[in-house]
Structures are given as C-alpha cells and as structure tokens.
C-alpha positions, 0 to 999 in steps of 0.5 A: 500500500502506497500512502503519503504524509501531507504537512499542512502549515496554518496561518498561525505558522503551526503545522500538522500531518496528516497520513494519507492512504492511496486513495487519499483518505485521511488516515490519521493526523497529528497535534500541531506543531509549533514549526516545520522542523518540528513536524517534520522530526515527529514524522521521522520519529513516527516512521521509525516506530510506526512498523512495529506492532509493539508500539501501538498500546490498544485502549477503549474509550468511554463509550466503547469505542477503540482507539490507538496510542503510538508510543516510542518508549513511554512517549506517546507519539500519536493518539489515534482517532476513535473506531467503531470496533476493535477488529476495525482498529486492527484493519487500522494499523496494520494499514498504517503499518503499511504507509506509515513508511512512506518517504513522499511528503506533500505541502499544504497551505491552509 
C-alpha cells in the first residue's frame, strides 16, 4: 500500500500531518506543531516506530469505542482517532503499518 504524509502549515505558522492512504483518505493526523522542523522530526520519529506492532498500546474509550496510542518508549507519539470496533482498529494499523513508511511528503497551505 502506497500512502503519503501531507504537512499542512496554518496561518498561525503551526503545522500538522496528516497520513494519507492511496486513495487519499485521511488516515490519521497529528497535534500541531509549533514549526516545520518540528513536524517534520515527529514524522521521522513516527516512521521509525510506526512498523512495529509493539508500539501501538490498544485502549477503549468511554463509550466503547477503540482507539490507538503510538508510543516510542513511554512517549506517546500519536493518539489515534476513535473506531467503531476493535477488529476495525486492527484493519487500522496494520494499514498504517503499511504507509506509515512512506518517504513522499506533500505541502499544504491552509
């Protein structure tokens, strides 16, 4: 599976990323940052640890619904958003497992 990061910079000059899927779905996103450089390390750091099912701890939420940190040690990277049911979080990762290794980075202005 082919997929891409897209960085979006705002107007206030933060940045976020965004995974994309080959279809161009959005498969995740991340927290702001506060500047480029630093974005483009939390994607690097993302990359390195996103290959590895290990790094994902695998929560419920109020509510029931699943959902996903990635975690690079005790440090977590990234929240996921929430899924409707664990096999659909599972189908997730393993997804982004996939793209998530991806070295096309495309800019956006918004």
């Amino acid at each position: 599976m082919s997929g891409w990061f897209e960085l979006k910079q705002y107007g206030s000059g933060a940045f976020r990323f965004l995974l994309k899927s080959r279809d161009a779905q959005t498969m995740l996103q991340s927290d702001r940052y506060p500047c480029r450089d630093s974005a483009e390390a939390a994607i690097a750091l993302f990359r390195r640890h996103c290959t590895s099912a290990n790094h994902y701890e695998k929560k419920i939420a109020p509510g029931g619904k699943s959902y996903f940190n990635l975690k690079a040690g005790k440090e977590v990277i990234l929240v996921s958003h929430l899924y409707d049911s664990e096999p659909t979080r599972e189908s997730a990762i393993e997804a982004i497992m996939q793209a998530g290794t991806s070295e096309r980075v495309e800019l956006l202005n918004v």
